[in-house]
Backbone atoms as SQL, in Angstrom:
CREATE TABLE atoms (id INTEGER PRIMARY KEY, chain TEXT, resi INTEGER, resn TEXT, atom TEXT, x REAL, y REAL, z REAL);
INSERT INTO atoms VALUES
  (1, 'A', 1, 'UNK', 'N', 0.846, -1.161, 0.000),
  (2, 'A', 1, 'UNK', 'CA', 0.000, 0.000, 0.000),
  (3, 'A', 1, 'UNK', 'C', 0.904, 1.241, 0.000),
  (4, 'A', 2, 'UNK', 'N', 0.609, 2.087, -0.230),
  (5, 'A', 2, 'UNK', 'CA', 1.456, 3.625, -0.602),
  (6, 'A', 2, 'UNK', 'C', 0.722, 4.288, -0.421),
  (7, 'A', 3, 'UNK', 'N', 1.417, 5.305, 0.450),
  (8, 'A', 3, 'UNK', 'CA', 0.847, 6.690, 1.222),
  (9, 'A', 3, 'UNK', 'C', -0.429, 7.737, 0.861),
  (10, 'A', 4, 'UNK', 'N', -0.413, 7.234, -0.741),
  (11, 'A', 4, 'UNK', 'CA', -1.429, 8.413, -1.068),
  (12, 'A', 4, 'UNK', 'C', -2.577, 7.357, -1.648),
  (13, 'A', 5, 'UNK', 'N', -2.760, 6.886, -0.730),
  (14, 'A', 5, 'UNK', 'CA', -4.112, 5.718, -0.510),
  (15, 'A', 5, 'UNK', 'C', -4.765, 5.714, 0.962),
  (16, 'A', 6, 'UNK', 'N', -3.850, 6.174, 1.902),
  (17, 'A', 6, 'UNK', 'CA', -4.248, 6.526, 3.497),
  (18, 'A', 6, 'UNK', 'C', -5.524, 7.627, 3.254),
  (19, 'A', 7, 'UNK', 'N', -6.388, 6.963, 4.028),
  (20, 'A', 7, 'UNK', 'CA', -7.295, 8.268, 4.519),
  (21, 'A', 7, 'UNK', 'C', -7.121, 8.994, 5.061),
  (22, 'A', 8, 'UNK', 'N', -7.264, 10.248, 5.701),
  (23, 'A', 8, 'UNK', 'CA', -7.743, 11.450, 6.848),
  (24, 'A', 8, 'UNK', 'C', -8.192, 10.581, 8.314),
  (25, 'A', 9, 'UNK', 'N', -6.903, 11.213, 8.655),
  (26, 'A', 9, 'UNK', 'CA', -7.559, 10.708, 10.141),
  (27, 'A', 9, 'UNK', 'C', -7.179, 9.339, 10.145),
  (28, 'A', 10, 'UNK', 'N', -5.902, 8.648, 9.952),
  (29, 'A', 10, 'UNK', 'CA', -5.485, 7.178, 9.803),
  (30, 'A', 10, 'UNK', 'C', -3.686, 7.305, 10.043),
  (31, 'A', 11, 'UNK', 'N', -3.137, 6.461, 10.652),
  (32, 'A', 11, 'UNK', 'CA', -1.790, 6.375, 10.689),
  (33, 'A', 11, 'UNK', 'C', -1.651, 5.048, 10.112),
  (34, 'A', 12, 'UNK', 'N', 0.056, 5.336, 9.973),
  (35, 'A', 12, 'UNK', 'CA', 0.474, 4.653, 8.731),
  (36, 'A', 12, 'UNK', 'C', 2.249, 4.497, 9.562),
  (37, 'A', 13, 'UNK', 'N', 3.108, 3.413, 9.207),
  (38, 'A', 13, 'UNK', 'CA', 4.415, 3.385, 9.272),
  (39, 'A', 13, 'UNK', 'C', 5.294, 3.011, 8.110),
  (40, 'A', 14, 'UNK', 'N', 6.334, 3.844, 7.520),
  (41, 'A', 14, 'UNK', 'CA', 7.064, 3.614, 6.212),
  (42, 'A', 14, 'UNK', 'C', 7.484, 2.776, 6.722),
  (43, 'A', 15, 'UNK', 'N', 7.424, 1.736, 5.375),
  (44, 'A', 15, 'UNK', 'CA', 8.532, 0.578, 5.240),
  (45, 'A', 15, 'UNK', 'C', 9.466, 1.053, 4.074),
  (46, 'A', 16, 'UNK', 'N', 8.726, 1.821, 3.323),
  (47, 'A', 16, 'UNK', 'CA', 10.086, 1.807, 1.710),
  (48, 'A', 16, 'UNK', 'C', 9.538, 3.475, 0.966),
  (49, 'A', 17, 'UNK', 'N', 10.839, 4.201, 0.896),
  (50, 'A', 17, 'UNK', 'CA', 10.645, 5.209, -0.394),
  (51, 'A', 17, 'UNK', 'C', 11.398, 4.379, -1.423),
  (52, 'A', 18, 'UNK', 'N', 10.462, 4.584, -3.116),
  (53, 'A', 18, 'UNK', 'CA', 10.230, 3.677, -3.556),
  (54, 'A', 18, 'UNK', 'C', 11.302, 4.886, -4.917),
  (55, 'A', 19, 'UNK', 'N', 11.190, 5.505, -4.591),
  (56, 'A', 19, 'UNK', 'CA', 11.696, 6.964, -5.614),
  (57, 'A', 19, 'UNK', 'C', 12.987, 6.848, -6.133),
  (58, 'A', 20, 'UNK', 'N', 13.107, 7.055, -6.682),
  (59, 'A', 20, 'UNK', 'CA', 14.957, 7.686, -7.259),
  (60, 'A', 20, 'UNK', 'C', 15.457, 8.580, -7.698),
  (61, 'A', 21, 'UNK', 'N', 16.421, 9.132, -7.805),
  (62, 'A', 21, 'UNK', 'CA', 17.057, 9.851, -7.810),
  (63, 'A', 21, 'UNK', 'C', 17.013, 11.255, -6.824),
  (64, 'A', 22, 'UNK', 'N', 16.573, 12.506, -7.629),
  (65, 'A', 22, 'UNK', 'CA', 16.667, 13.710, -6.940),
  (66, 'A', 22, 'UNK', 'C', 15.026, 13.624, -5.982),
  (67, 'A', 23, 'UNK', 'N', 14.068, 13.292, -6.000),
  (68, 'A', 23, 'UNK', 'CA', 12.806, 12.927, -5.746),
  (69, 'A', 23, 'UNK', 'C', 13.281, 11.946, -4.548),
  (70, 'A', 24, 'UNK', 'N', 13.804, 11.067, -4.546),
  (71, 'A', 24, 'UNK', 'CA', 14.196, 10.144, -3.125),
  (72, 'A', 24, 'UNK', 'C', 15.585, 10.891, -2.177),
  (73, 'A', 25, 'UNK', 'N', 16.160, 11.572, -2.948),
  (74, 'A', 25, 'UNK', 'CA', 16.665, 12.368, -2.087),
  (75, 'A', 25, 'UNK', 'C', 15.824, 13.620, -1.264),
  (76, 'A', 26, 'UNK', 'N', 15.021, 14.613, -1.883),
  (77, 'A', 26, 'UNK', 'CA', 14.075, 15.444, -1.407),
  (78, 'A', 26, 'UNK', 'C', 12.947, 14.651, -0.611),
  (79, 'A', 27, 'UNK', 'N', 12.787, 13.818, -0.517),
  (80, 'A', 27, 'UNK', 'CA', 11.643, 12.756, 0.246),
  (81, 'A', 27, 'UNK', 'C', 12.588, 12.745, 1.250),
  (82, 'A', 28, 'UNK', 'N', 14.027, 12.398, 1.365),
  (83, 'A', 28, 'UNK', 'CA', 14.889, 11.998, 2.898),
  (84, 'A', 28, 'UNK', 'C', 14.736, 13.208, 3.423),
  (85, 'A', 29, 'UNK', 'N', 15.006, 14.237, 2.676),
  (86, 'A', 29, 'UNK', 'CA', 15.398, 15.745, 3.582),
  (87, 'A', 29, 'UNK', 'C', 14.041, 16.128, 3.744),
  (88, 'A', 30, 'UNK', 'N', 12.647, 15.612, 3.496),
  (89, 'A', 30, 'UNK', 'CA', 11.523, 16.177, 4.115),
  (90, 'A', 30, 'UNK', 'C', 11.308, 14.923, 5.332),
  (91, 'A', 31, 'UNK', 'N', 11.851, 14.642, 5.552),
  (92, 'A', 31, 'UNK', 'CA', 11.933, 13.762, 6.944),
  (93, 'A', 31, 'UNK', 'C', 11.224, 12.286, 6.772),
  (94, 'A', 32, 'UNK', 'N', 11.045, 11.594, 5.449),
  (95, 'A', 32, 'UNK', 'CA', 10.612, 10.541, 5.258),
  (96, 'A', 32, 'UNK', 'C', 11.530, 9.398, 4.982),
  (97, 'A', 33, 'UNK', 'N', 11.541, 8.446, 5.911),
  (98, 'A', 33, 'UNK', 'CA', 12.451, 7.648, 6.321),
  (99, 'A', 33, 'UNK', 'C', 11.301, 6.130, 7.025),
  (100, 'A', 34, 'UNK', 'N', 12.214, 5.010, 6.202),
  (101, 'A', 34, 'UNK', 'CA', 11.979, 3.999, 6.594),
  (102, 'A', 34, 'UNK', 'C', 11.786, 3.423, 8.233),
  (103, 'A', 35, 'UNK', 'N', 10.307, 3.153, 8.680),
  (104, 'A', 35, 'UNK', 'CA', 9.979, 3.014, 10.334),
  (105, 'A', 35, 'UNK', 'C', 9.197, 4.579, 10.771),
  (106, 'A', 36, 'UNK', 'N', 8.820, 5.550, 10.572),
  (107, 'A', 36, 'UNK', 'CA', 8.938, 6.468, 10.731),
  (108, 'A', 36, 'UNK', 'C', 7.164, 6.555, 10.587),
  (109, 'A', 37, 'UNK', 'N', 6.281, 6.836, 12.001),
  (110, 'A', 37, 'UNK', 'CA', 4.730, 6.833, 12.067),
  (111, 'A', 37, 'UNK', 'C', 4.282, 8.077, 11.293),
  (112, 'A', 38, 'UNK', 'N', 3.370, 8.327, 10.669),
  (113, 'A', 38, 'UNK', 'CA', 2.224, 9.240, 9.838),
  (114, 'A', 38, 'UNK', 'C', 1.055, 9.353, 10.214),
  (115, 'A', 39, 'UNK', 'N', 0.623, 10.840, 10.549),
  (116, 'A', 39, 'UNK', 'CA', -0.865, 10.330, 10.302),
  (117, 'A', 39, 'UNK', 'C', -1.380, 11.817, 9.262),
  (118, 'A', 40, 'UNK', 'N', -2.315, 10.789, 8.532),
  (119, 'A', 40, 'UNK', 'CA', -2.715, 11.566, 7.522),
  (120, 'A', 40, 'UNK', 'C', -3.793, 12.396, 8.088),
  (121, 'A', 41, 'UNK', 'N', -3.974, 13.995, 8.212),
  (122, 'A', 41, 'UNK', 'CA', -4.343, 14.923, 8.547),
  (123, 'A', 41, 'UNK', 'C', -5.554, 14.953, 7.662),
  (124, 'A', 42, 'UNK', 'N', -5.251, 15.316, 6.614),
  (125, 'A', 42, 'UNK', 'CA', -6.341, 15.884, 4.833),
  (126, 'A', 42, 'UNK', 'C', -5.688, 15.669, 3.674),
  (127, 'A', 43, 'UNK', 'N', -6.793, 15.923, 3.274),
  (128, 'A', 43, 'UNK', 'CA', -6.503, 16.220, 1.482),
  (129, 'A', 43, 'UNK', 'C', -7.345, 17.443, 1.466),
  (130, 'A', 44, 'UNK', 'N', -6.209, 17.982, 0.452),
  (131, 'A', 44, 'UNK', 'CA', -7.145, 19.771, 0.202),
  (132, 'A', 44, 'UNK', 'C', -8.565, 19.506, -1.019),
  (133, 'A', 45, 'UNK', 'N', -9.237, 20.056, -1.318),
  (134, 'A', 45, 'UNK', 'CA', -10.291, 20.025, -1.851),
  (135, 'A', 45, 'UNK', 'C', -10.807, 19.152, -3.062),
  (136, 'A', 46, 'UNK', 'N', -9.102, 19.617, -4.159),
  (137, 'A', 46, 'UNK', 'CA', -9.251, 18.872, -5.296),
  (138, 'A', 46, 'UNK', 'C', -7.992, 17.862, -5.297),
  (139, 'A', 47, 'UNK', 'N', -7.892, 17.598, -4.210),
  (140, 'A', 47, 'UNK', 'CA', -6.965, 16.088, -3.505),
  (141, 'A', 47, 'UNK', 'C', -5.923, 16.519, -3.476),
  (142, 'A', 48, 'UNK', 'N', -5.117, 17.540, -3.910),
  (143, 'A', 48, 'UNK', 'CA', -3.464, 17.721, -4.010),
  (144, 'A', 48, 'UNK', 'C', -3.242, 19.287, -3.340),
  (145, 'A', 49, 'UNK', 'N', -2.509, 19.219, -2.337),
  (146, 'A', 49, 'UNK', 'CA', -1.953, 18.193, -1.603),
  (147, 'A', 49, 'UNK', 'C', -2.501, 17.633, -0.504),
  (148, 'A', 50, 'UNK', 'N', -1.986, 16.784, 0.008),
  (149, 'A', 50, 'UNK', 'CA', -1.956, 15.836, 1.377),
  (150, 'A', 50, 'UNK', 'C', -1.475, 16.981, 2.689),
  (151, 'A', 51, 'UNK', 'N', -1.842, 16.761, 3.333),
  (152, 'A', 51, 'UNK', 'CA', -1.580, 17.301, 4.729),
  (153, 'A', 51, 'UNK', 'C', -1.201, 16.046, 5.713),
  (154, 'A', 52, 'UNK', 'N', -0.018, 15.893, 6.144),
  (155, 'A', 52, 'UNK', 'CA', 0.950, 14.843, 6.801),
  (156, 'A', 52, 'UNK', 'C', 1.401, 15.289, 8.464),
  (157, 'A', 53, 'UNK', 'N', 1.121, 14.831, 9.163),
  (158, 'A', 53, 'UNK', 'CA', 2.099, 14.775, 10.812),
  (159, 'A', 53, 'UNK', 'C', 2.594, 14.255, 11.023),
  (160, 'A', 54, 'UNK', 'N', 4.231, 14.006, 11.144),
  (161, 'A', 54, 'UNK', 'CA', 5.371, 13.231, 11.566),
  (162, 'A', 54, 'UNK', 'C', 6.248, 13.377, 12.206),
  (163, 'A', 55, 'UNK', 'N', 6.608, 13.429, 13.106),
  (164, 'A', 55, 'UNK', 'CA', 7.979, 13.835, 14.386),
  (165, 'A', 55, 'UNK', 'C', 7.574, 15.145, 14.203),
  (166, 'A', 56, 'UNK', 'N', 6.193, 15.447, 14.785),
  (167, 'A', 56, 'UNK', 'CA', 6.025, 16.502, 15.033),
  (168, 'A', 56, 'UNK', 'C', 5.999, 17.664, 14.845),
  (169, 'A', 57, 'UNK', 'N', 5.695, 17.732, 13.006),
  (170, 'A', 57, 'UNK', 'CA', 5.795, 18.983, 12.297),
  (171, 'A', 57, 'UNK', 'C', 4.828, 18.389, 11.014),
  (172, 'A', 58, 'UNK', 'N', 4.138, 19.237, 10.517),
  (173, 'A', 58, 'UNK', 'CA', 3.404, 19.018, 9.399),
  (174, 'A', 58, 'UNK', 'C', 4.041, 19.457, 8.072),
  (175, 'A', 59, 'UNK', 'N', 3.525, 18.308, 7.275),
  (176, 'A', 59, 'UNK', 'CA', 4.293, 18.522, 5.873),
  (177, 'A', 59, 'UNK', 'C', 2.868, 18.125, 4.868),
  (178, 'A', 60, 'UNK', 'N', 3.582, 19.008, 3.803),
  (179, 'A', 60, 'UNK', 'CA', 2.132, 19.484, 2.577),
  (180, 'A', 60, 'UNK', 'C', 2.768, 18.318, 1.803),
  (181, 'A', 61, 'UNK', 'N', 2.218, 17.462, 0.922),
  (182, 'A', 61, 'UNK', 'CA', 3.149, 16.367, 0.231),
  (183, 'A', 61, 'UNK', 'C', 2.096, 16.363, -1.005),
  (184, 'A', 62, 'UNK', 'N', 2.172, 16.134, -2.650),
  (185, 'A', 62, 'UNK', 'CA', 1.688, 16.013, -3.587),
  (186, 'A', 62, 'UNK', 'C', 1.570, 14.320, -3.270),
  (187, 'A', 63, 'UNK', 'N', -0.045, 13.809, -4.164),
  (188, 'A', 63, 'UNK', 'CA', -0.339, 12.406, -4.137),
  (189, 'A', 63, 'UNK', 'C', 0.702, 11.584, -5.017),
  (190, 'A', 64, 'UNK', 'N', 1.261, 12.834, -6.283),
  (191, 'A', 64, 'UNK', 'CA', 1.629, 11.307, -6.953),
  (192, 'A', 64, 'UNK', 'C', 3.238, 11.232, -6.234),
  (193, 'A', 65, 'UNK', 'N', 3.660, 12.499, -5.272),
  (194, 'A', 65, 'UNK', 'CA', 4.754, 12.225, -4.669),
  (195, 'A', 65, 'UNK', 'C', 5.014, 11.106, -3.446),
  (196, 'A', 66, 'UNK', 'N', 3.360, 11.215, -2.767),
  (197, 'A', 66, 'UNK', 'CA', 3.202, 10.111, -1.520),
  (198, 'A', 66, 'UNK', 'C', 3.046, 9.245, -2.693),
  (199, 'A', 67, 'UNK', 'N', 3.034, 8.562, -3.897),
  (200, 'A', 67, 'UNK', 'CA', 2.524, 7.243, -4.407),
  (201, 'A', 67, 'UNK', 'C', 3.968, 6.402, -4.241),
  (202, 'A', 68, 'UNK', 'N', 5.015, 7.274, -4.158),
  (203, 'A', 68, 'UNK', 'CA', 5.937, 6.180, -4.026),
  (204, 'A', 68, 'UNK', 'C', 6.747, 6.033, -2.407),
  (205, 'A', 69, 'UNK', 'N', 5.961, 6.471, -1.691),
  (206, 'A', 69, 'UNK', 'CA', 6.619, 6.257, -0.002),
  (207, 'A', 69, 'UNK', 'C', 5.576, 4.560, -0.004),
  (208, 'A', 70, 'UNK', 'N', 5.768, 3.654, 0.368),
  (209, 'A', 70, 'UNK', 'CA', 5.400, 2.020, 0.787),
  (210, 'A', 70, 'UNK', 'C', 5.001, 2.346, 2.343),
  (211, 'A', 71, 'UNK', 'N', 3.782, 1.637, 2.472),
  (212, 'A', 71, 'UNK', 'CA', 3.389, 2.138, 4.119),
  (213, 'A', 71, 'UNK', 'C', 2.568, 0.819, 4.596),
  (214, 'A', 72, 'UNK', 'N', 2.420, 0.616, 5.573),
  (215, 'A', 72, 'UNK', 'CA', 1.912, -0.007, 6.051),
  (216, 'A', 72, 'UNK', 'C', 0.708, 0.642, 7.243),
  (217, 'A', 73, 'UNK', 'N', -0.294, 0.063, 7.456),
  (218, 'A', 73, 'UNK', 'CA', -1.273, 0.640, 8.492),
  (219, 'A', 73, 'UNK', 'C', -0.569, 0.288, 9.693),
  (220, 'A', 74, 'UNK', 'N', -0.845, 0.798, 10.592),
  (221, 'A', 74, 'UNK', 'CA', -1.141, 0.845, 12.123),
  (222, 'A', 74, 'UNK', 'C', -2.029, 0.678, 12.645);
């Protein structure tokens, strides 16, 4: 399952960014890392973006960018 399939109001734990190159590097430096809990906040109106909470700071994330973080429910 992959991140931009989570509902609102649901946590989630990465197992895999699935990305490459400059895109899996910008995914590490927005704090997305393998083991690491989520919970999906929203989606803005016309779905893009995601609204994310993770170690305690919120992050705006595009769907087809969450399509390649691998997640598992909680």
């Amino acid at each position: 399952m992959t991140l931009d399939n989570i509902k609102p109001g649901c946590e989630c734990v990465v197992k895999k960014v699935n990305a490459q190159g400059k895109l899996d590097q910008r995914l590490m430096d927005m704090g997305l890392y393998p083991g690491l809990m989520i919970k999906v906040i929203r989606n803005a109106p016309l779905k893009d973006p995601m609204e994310l909470e993770l170690d305690g700071f919120y992050l705006s994330l595009r769907h087809e960018e969450a399509s390649y973080v691998e997640v598992c429910r909680r």
